[in-house]
N, C-alpha and C positions, 0 to 999 in steps of 0.2 A: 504493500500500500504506500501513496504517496507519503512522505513527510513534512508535516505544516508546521514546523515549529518556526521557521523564518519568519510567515506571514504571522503567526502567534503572536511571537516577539513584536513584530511592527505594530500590530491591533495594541497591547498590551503598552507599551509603551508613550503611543499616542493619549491612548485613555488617562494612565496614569500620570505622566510625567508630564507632557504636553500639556492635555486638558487640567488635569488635576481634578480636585473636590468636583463633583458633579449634583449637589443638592439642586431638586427640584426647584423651577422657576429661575435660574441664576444663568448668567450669560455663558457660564461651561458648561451647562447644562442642553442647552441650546448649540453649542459649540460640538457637542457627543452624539445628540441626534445625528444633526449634519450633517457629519462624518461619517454614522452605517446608513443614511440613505443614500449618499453619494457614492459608498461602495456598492450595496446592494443593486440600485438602480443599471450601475455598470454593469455586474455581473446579469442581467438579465431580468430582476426579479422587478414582481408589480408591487408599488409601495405607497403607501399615503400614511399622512401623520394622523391618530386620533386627538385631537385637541382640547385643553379643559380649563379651567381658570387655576392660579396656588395662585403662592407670595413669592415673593423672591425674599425672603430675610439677612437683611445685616446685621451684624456684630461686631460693634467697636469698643466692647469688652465694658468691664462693670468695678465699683469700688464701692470701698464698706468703711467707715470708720465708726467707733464703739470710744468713747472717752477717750478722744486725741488717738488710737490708736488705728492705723488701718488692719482689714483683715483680708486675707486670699477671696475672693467672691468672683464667681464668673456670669453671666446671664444663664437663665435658661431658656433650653433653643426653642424658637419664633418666640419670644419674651416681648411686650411691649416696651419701649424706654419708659424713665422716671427719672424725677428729681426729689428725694423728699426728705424730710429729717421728721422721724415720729418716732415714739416708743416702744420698741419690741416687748411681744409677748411669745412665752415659751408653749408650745400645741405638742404632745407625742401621743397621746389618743384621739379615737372619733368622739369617744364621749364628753373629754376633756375640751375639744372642738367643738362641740354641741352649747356647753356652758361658758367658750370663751368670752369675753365682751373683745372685740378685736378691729372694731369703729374706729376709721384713723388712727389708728398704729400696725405694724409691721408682723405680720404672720409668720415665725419662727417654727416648723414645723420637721419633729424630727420621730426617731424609735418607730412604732408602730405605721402612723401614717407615712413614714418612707420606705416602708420595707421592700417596696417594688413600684416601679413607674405606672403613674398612671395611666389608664388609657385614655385620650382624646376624647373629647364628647362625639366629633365626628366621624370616629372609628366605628366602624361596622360590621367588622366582622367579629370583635369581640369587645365586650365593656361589663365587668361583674359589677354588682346592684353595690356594692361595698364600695367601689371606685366612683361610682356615682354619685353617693352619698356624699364622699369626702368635696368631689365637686361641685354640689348643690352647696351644702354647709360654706363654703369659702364663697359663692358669687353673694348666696345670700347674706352675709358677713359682712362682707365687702370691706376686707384691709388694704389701706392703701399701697401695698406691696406683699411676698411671700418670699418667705428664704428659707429653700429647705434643706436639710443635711443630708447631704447622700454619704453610704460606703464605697461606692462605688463610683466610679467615671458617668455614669448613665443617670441622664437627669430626671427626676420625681414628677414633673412638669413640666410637659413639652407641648402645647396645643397654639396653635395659632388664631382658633377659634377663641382663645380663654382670654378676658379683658380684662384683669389683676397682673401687674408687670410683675416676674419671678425671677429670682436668680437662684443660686445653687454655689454651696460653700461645703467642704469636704468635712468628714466624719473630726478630725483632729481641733477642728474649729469650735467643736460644740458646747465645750468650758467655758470660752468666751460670751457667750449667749449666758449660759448657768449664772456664772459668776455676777453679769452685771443685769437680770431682771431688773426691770421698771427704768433702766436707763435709755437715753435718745441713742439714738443711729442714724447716721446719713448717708443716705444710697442713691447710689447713681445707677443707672444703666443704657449703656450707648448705644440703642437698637433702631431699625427700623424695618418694619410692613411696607414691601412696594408690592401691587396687586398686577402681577402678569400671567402669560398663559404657558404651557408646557404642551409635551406630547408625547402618546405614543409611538411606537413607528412599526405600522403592518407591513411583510413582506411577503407576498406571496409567489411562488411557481409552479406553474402548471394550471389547467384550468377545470377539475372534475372536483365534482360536491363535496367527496370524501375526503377528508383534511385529518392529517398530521401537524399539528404545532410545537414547534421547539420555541422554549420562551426562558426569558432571561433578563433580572429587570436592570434598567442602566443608568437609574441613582445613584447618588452615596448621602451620606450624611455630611452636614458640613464642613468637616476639619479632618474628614480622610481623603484619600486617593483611592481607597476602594478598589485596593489588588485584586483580594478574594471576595469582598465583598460589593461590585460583584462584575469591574472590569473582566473575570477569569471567564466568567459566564458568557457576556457579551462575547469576546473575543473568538471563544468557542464557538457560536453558532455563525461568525462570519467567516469564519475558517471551515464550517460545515457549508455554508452557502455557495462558497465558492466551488465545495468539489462535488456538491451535485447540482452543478450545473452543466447542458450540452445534454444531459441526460434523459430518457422519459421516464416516468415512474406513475404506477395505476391509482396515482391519489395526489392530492395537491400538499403540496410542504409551505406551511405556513413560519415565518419569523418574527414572533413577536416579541420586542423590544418594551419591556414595561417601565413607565416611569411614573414613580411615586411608592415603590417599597418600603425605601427608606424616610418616606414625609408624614408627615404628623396623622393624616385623616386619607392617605393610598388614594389620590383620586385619579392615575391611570389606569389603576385597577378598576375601580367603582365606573369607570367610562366604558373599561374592556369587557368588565362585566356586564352590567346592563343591553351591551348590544352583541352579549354572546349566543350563539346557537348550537343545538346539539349535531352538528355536522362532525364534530370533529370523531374520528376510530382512535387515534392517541394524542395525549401533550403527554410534553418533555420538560422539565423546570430545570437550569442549569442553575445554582447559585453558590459559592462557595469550594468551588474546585481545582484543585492544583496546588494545593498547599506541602511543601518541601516533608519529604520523610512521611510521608501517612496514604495512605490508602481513597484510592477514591470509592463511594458507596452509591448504594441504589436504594431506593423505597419504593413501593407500590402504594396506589390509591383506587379503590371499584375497576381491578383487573381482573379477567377471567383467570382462570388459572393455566389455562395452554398460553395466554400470551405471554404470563409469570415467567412460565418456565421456557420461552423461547428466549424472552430478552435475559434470564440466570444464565444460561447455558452460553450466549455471547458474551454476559459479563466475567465469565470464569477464563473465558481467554486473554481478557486483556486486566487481570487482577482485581476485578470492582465483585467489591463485597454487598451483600445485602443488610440492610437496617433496617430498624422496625420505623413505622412514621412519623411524622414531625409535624406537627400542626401548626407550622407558620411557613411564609413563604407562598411565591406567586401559585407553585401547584395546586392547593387549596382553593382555587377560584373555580379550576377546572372538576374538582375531587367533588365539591360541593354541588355541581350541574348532574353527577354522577360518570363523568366521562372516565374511561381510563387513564390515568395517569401515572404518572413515574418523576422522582426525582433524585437528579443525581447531587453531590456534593463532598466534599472530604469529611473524612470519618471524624476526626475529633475536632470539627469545625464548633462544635457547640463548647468548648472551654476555651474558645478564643472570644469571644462575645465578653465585651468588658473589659478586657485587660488588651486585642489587638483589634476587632472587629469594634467598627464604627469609629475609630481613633486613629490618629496620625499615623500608628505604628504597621497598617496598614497596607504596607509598600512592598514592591515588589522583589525584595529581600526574601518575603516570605512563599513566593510562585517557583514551581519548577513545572517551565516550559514541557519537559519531555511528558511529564503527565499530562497536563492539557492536550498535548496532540494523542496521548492515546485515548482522550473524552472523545474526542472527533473522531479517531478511528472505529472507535465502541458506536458511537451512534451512525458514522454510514454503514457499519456492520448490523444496527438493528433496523436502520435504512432498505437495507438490499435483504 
């Protein structure tokens, strides 16, 4: 079989290093599409963009001072600005949240109610009644700011929809809060909401009903390069486009390009969704593969069982192991219609979330090209 690691290389590099951070609505964002329609189109394939309204969000970083002292504080992402000096008060229950009085001053909110990020109110494919709550309680509240403590890099607070401006201060901060209850603070935060449009980008070849989709979404979050998460993907399915092309095949191969995995409220999803139809006999989710020293994997979603075991029986040739499912990520769109589905991605992809996924660290240090061309070969092997 041919070898794609050249063009790999070229796709992968472009994305990363060239374009860089790719969050939705942002001019590299726009810059990323571009780029695989401009290939795509060459290579043969029929393409249009689906189109939708985000934000483009800036970030010109945030500051804190506590009794003459400043502290580490950064925005939380799509975060409104602010200018304000008011009283913090300390929140780490819902209950304790229910009884705060938190009227013009500063919602300090740590322990319990941080213990995992919220979901967006416009997120739709999942929001538990407990994340709600904490949501409800806070617009109803209404403090003139939120600062919550995370352990982790991953903010408590991320909604672009949500009108309380929040930042986010790391777990070693939290003594400073303790220590000075009922004193002022004065917060800044350097952001702005610009309201522009995004897209997806459909690619299709061939022209018969029955459709195959390899999909792969081509955001990041805003402060990575998004090697593996999820330039690895993209680059993958243009290095697949490329080599079945010239060819005929008894069903139309679809390339969908998803934008918005990585944004507060998925609204290329929620677009591809709504104007999805059950034509498709498979999709393909690409996200998170090619990561140095590990194994690439497979899952299944509403597969018969002869197709299981035709795409196992390819995946044993070229080292991809099976996982049990993951209930995030673009396959889920397709899982949910009941289509069959499949997704690939590296095996211990899930203990990098936090510590390199969604984070600068992100880069392409952490890609080995020779696996990605054997993602490409695995799929024109489940191709043909």
């Amino acid at each position: 079989m041919k070898n794609h690691t050249a063009l790999l290389q070229k796709h992968m590099t472009m994305l990363c290093e060239i374009i860089g951070a790719r969050p939705t609505g942002s001019v590299e964002n726009k810059a990323a599409t571009d780029y695989v329609i401009e290939i795509l189109n060459t290579l043969g394939f029929n393409t249009h963009r689906q189109e939708f309204d985000c934000i483009d969000w800036r970030n010109s970083g945030a500051t804190l001072t506590i009794d003459g002292q400043d502290t580490p504080i950064q925005p939380a992402e799509y975060s409104l600005p602010c200018e304000i000096e008011a009283e913090f008060v300390c929140i780490d229950t819902l209950e304790a949240l229910r009884k705060a009085d938190v009227s013009k001053k500063i919602a300090v909110l740590y322990g319990e109610l941080c213990k995992e990020p919220l979901m967006p109110k416009g997120f739709v494919f999942y929001n538990p009644d407990e994340h709600k709550q904490i949501i409800a309680l806070l617009e109803e509240k209404s403090p003139t700011a939120i600062i919550t403590v995370s352990a982790t890099d991953e903010h408590i607070i991320q909604d672009g929809d949500f009108t309380i401006p929040c930042a986010v201060v790391q777990q070693d901060s939290l003594d400073v809060f303790i220590q000075n209850v009922g004193r002022r603070a004065r917060l800044s935060i350097k952001t702005e909401r610009i309201p522009t449009q995004a897209s997806n980008v459909i690619a299709t070849y061939g022209s018969t009903d029955n459709t195959v989709c390899f999909t792969a979404h081509i955001d990041t979050k805003p402060t990575t390069p998004g090697a593996l998460d999820n330039a690895s993907g993209v680059s993958v399915l243009l290095a697949l486009a490329e080599a079945v092309t010239s060819k005929e095949y008894p069903y139309r191969i679809e390339i969908a390009l998803l934008n918005g995995e990585d944004y507060y409220s998925t609204p290329g999803e929620v677009v591809f969704m709504n104007e999805l139809t059950p034509r498709y006999s498979l999709a393909v989710n690409v996200d998170g593969v090619g990561l140095k020293n590990n194994t690439t994997s497979v899952s299944f979603y509403d597969c018969p069982s002869s197709l299981e075991e035709r795409i196992l029986e390819s995946a044993s040739h070229f080292g991809i192991e099976r996982i049990d499912p993951w209930p995030m990520g673009d396959h889920m769109i397709f899982a949910s219609f009941g289509i069959p589905t499949i997704a690939l991605t590296a095996s211990s992809i899930f203990t990098l979330i936090g510590n390199t996924i969604h984070t600068p660290d992100d880069d392409m240090k952490n890609i080995d090209i020779d696996i990605l061309d054997q993602v490409v070969q695995f799929l024109l092997d489940c191709i043909h």
